[in-house]
C-alpha positions as CSV (number, residue, x, y, z in Angstrom):
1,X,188.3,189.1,27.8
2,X,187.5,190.8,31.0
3,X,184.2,192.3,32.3
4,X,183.7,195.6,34.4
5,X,184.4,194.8,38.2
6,X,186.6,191.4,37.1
7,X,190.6,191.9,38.0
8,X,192.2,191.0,34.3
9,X,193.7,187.4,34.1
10,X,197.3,188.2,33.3
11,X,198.8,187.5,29.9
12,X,200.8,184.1,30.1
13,X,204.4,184.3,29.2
14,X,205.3,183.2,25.5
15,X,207.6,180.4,24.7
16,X,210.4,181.8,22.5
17,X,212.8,181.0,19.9
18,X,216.1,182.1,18.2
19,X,217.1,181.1,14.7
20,X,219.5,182.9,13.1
21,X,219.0,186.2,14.4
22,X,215.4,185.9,13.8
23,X,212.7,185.6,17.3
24,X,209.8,183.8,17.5
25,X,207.0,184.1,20.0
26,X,204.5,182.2,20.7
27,X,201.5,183.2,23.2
28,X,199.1,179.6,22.7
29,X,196.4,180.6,24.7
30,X,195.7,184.2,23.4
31,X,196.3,183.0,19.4
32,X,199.1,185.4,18.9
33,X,202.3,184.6,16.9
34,X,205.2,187.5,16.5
35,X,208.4,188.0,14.5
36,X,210.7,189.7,15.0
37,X,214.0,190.0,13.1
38,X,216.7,192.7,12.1
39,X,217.1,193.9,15.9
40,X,219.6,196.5,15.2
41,X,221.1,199.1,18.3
42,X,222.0,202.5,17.1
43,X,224.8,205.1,18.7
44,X,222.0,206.4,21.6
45,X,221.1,202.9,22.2
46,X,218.0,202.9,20.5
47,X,217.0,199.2,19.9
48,X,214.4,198.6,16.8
49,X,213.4,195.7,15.4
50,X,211.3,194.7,12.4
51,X,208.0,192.8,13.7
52,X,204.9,190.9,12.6
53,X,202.0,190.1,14.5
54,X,199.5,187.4,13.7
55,X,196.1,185.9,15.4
56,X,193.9,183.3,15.2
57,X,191.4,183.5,13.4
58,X,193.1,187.0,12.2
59,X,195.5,185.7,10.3
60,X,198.2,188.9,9.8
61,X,197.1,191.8,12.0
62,X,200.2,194.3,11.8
63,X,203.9,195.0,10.3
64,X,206.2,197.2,12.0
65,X,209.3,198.8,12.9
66,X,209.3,198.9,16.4
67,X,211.6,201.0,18.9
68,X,211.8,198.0,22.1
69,X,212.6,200.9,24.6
70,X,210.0,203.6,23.3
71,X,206.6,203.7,25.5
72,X,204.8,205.6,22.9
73,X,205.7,203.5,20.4
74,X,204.9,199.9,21.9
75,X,201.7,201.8,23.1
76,X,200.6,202.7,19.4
77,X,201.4,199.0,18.7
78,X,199.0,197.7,20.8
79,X,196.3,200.3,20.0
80,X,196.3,199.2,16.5
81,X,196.1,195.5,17.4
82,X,193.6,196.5,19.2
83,X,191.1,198.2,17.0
84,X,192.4,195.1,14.3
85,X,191.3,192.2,16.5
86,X,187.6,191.5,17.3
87,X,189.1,188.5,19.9
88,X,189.8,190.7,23.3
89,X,193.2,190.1,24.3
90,X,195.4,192.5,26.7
91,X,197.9,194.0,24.1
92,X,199.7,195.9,26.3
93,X,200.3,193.2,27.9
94,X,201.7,191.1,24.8
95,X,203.5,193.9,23.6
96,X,205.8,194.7,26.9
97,X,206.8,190.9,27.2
98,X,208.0,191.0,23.7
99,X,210.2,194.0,24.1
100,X,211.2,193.2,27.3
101,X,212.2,189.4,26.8
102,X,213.7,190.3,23.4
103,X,216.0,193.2,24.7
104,X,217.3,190.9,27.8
105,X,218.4,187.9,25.6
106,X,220.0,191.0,23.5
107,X,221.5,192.7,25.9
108,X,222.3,189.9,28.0
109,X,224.3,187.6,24.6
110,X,225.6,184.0,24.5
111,X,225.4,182.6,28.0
112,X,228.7,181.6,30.1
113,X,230.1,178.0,30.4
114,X,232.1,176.5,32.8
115,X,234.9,174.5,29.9
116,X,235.7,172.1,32.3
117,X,231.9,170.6,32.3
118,X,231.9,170.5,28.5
119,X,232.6,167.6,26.7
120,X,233.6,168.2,23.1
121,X,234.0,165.7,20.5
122,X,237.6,163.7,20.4
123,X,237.7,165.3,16.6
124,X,236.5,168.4,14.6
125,X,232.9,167.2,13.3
126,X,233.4,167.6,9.3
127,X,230.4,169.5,6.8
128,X,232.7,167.7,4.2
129,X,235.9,165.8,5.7
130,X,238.7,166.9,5.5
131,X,237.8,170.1,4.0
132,X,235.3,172.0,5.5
133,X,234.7,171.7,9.6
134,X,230.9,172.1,10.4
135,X,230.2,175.8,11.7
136,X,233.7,177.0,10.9
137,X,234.8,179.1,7.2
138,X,236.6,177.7,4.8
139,X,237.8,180.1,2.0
140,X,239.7,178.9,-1.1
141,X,241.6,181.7,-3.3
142,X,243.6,181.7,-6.1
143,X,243.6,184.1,-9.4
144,X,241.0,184.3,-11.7
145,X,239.4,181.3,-14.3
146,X,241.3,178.5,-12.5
147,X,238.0,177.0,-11.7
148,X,237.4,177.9,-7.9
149,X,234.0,178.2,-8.2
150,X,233.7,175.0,-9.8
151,X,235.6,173.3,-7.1
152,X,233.1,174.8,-4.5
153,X,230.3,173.6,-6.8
154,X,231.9,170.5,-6.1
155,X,231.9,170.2,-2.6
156,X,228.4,171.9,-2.5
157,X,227.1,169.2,-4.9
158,X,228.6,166.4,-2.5
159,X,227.3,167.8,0.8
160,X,223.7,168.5,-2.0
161,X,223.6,164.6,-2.9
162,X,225.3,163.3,0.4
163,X,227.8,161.6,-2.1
164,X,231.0,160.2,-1.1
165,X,234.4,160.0,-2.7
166,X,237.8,158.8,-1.8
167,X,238.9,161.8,-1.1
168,X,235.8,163.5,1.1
169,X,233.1,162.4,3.2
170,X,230.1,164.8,4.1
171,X,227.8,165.3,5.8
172,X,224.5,165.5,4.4
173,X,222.2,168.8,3.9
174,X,220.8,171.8,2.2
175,X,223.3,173.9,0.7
176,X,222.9,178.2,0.0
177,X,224.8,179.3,-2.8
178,X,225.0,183.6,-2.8
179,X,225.9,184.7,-5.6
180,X,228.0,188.1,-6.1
181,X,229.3,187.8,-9.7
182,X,227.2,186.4,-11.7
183,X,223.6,185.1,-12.6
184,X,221.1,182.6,-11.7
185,X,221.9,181.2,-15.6
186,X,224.9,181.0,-15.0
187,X,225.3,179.3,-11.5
188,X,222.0,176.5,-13.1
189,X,224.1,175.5,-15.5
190,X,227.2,174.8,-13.5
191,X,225.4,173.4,-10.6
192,X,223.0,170.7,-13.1
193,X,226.6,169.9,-15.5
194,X,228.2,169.0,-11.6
195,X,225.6,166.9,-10.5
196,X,225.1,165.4,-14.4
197,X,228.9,164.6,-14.2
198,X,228.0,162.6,-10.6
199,X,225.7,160.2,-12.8
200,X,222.4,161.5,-10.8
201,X,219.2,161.0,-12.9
202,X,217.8,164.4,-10.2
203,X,219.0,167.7,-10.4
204,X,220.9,170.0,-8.3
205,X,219.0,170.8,-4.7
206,X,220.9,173.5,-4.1
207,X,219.0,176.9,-3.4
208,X,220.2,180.2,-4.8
209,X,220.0,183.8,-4.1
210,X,221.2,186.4,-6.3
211,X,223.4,189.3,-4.4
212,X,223.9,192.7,-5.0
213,X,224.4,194.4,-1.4
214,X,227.3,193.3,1.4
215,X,227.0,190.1,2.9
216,X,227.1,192.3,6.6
217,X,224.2,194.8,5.2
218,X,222.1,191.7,4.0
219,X,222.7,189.3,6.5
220,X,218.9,189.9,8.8
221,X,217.7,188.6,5.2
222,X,220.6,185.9,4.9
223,X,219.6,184.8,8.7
224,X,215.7,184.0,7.6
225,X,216.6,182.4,4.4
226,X,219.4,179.9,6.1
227,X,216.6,179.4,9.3
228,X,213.2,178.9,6.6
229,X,215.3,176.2,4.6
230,X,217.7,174.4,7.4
231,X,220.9,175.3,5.6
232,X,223.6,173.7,6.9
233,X,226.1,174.7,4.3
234,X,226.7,178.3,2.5
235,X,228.9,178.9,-0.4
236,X,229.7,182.9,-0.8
237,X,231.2,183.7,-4.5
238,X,233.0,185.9,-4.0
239,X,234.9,187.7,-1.0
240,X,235.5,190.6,-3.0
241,X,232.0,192.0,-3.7
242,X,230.6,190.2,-1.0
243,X,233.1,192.5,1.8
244,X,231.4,195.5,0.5
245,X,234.2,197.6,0.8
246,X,238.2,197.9,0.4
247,X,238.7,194.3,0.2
248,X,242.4,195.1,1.6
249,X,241.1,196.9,4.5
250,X,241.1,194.8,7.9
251,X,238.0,196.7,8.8
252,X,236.5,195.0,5.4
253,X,237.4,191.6,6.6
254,X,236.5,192.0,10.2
255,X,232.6,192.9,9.1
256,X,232.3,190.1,6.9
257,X,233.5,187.2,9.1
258,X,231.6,188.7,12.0
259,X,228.7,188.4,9.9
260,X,229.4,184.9,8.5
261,X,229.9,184.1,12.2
262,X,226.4,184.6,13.4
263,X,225.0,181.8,10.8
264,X,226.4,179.7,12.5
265,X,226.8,177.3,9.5
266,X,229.8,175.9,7.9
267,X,230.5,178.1,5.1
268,X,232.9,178.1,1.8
269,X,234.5,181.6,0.6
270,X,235.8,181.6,-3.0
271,X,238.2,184.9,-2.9
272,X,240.6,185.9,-5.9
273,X,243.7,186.5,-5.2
274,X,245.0,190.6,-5.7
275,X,248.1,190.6,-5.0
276,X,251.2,188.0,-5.8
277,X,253.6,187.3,-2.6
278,X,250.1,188.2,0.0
279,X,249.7,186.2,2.9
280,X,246.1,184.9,1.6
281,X,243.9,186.3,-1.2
282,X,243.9,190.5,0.1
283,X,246.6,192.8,2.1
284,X,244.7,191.7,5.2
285,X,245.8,188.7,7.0
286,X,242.4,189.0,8.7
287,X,241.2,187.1,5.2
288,X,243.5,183.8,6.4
289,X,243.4,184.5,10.4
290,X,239.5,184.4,10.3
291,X,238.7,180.7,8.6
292,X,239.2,177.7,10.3
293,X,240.5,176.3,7.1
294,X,242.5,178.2,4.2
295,X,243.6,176.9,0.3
296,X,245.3,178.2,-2.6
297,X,243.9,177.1,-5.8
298,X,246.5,176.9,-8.7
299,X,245.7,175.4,-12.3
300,X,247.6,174.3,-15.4
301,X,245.4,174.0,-18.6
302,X,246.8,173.7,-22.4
303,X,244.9,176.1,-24.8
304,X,241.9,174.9,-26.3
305,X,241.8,171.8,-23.6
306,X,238.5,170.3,-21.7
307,X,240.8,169.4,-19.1
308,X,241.7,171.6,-16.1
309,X,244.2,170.5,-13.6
310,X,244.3,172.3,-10.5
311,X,246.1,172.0,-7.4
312,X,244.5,172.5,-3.9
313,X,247.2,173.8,-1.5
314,X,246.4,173.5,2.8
315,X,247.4,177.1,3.6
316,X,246.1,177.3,7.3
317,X,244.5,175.6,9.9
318,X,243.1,176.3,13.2
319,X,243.9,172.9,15.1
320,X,245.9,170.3,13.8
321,X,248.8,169.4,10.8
322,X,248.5,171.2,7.4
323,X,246.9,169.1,5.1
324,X,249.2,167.5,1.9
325,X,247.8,169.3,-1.3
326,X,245.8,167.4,-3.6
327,X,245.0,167.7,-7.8
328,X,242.0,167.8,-9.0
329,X,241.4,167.6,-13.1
330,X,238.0,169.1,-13.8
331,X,236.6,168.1,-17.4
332,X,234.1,169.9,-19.5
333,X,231.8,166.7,-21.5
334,X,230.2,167.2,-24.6
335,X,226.8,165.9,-23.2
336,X,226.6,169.0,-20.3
337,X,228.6,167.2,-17.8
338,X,231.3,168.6,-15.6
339,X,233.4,165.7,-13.9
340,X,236.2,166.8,-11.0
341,X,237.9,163.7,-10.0
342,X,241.5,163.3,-8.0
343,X,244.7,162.9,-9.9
344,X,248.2,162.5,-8.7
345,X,250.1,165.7,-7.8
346,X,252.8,164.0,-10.1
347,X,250.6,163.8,-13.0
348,X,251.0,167.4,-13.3
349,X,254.7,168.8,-13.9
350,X,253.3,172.5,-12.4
351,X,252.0,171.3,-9.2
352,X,255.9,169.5,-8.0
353,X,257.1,172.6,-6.7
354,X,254.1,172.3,-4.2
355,X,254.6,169.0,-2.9
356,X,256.8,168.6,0.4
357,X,261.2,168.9,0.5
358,X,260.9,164.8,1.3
359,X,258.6,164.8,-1.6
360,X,260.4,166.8,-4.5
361,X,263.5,164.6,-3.5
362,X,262.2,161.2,-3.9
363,X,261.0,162.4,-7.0
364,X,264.2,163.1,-8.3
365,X,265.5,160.5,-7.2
366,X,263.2,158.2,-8.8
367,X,263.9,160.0,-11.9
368,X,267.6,160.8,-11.6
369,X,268.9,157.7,-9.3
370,X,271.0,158.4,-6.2
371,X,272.2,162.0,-5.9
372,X,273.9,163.8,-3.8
373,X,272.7,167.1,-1.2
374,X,273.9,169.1,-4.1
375,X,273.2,167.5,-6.9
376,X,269.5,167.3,-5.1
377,X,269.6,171.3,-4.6
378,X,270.1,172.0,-8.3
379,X,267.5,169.6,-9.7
380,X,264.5,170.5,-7.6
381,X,266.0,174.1,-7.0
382,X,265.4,173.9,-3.3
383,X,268.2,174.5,-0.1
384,X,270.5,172.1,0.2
385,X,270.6,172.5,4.0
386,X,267.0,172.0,4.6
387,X,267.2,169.0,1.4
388,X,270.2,167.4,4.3
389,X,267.9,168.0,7.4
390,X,264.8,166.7,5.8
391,X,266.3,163.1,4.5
392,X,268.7,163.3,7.3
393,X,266.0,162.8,9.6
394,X,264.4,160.1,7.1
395,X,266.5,157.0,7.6
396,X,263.4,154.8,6.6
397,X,262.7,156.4,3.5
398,X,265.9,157.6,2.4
399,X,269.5,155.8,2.7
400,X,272.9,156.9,1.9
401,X,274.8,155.1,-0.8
402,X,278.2,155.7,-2.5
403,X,280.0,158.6,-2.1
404,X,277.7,160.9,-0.3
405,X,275.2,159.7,-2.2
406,X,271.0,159.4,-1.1
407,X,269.0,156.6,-2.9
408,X,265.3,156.4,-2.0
409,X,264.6,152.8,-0.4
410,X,263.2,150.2,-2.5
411,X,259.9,150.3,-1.1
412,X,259.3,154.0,-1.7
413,X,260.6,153.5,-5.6
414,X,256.8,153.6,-6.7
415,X,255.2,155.5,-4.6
416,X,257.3,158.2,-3.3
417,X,254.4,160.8,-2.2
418,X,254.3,159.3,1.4
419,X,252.7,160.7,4.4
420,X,255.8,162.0,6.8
């Protein structure tokens, strides 16, 4: 506070920060904490911004939409903190350092780096090795009931109770589940029968949010939630609803990965799959161009079975080889539980056709005994050019005997799923 005749002491700068969209300021010395999130910059760029002020000893003094570049209306603002506050602080003051500070990170964005000074990690840091790279989507797809979301429910659980398996190795913390399809009943129960089938005595720690509106129109509140909680993973079911538009539209696609993108937290997309012979789940091939990672989920399940076997196939990736595809069987328990555990691809005559040419072959083989190109060609019903390049080129896995003849080598007669 100033008296008559006394030149004001200026307003200190406030220390600021940035979490997911959402700024906080902090100005110690006058007692004066703002928020302010869902900046949004219209087609006359006209920047508003949601904000609210508190005090000490205040407490809340004011809620706001606030247009950064108006004069009357940051003058209004701090007139009504004013007549609010019986502590004498210079609210014009406050107010112009928010607007301007805010609207020159805004306008200004991510800052430049020089890529020869940075020094990134030898490998791709993993949310949930080798499935999901940490600030990078992963979407999974396949058709409808062949237990996607129960898969993701899976891996959320792991990342959840920082559980390891044979197969993956996370990373542990908080996971966001939003919800497009169904119900918080619903999504309870799946998440508690997962973490039952793990053996944990606790229940699931994952936190939920029931969704109704696009994941690009909701994503100021989707910000807050993912900076109040310290998510580190989010799990969006599904890509359809959650698009919020023609899910075949590039334009749909575009807006939702741009607004996954600004979390900046390694996410999992279940999508269903539309249309038979697509590139990924949708028309777009925005939908497998956007994640770092891409799978295709397919099942096999007899009628009135517990047991669902499904097959997850490495579609895409960013950096590095495709990944072999793996089978899960996921089992419904008569005590609540859900189990997922690994299986051999083998186990499961559906999922063959998905393993590699090298493979199919030494399965028939195994089966069959020696064969020959052709022979090979009509029993796993693949090309007999590309069956001769592949074992061709495989002299230690694969030997030729008899007339024209291949034989898989006595080491491989066991195990002839092999890393090439």
């Amino acid at each position: 506070m100033t008296t008559e005749g006394t030149p004001p002491i200026p307003t200190q700068p406030p220390t600021q920060s940035l979490v997911g969209g959402i700024y906080k300021y902090e100005w110690a010395s006058e007692g004066v904490s703002i928020t302010l999130e869902r900046l949004r910059e219209d087609s006359r760029r006209t920047v508003t911004a949601d904000i609210r002020i508190t005090g000490v000893p205040e407490g809340h003094i004011h809620m706001t939409r606030l247009n950064l570049l108006a004069t009357r209306s940051r003058n209004e603002v701090a007139r009504h903190c004013t007549s609010r506050c019986q502590r004498g602080r210079d609210w014009d003051a406050i107010i112009e350092q928010l607007c301007v500070i805010t609207l020159d990170h805004f306008r200004t964005g991510e800052p430049i780096v020089n890529l020869g000074e940075q020094e990134p990690p030898a490998e791709p840091v993993y949310r949930l090795r080798p499935f999901v790279v940490e600030h990078e989507p992963t979407i999974i797809y396949g058709e409808g009931g062949i237990g996607k979301s129960y898969l993701a429910g899976w891996f959320a659980a792991m990342v959840d109770q920082n559980c390891n398996t044979d197969l993956c190795v996370p990373m542990a913390g908080k996971v966001l589940y939003l919800d497009f399809e169904t119900s918080v009943d619903i999504a309870a129960r799946r998440f508690q029968a997962l973490t039952k089938g793990f053996g944990f005595s606790g229940t699931s720690n994952v936190i939920y949010r029931f969704c109704h509106q696009s994941l690009a129109s909701d994503i100021s509140e989707i910000q807050r939630i993912v900076a109040e909680h310290d998510v580190e993973l989010v799990i969006i079911d599904s890509a359809g609803p959650a698009c919020g538009g023609d899910p075949e539209s590039a334009a749909s696609a575009i807006n939702y990965f741009t607004a996954l993108r600004s979390l900046r937290k390694a996410s999992i997309t279940i999508a269903h799959r539309s249309k038979n012979g697509s590139v990924g789940p949708f028309g777009s091939v925005y939908w497998v161009n956007y994640p770092r990672m891409a799978y295709e989920l397919k099942k096999s399940q007899d009628e009135e079975s517990d047991e669902m076997h499904v097959a997850l196939i490495h579609r895409k990736v960013n950096d590095g080889r495709l990944q072999r595809p793996v089978s899960f069987c996921i089992e419904w328990h008569d005590s609540g539980a859900v189990t997922v555990r690994q299986e051999e691809m083998l186990a499961v005559p559906e999922f063959v056709t998905e393993l590699s040419i090298a493979d199919q072959c030494a399965v028939a083989l195994r089966e069959h005994g020696p064969q020959t190109v052709k022979e090979l060609a009509e029993i796993t019903g693949l090309n007999a050019r590309s069956i001769a390049v592949k074992i061709s080129a495989m002299r230690g896995r694969f030997a030729r005997v008899g007339n024209n003849q291949w034989a898989i080598m006595h080491s491989d007669r066991n195990n002839p799923i092999q890393t090439e």
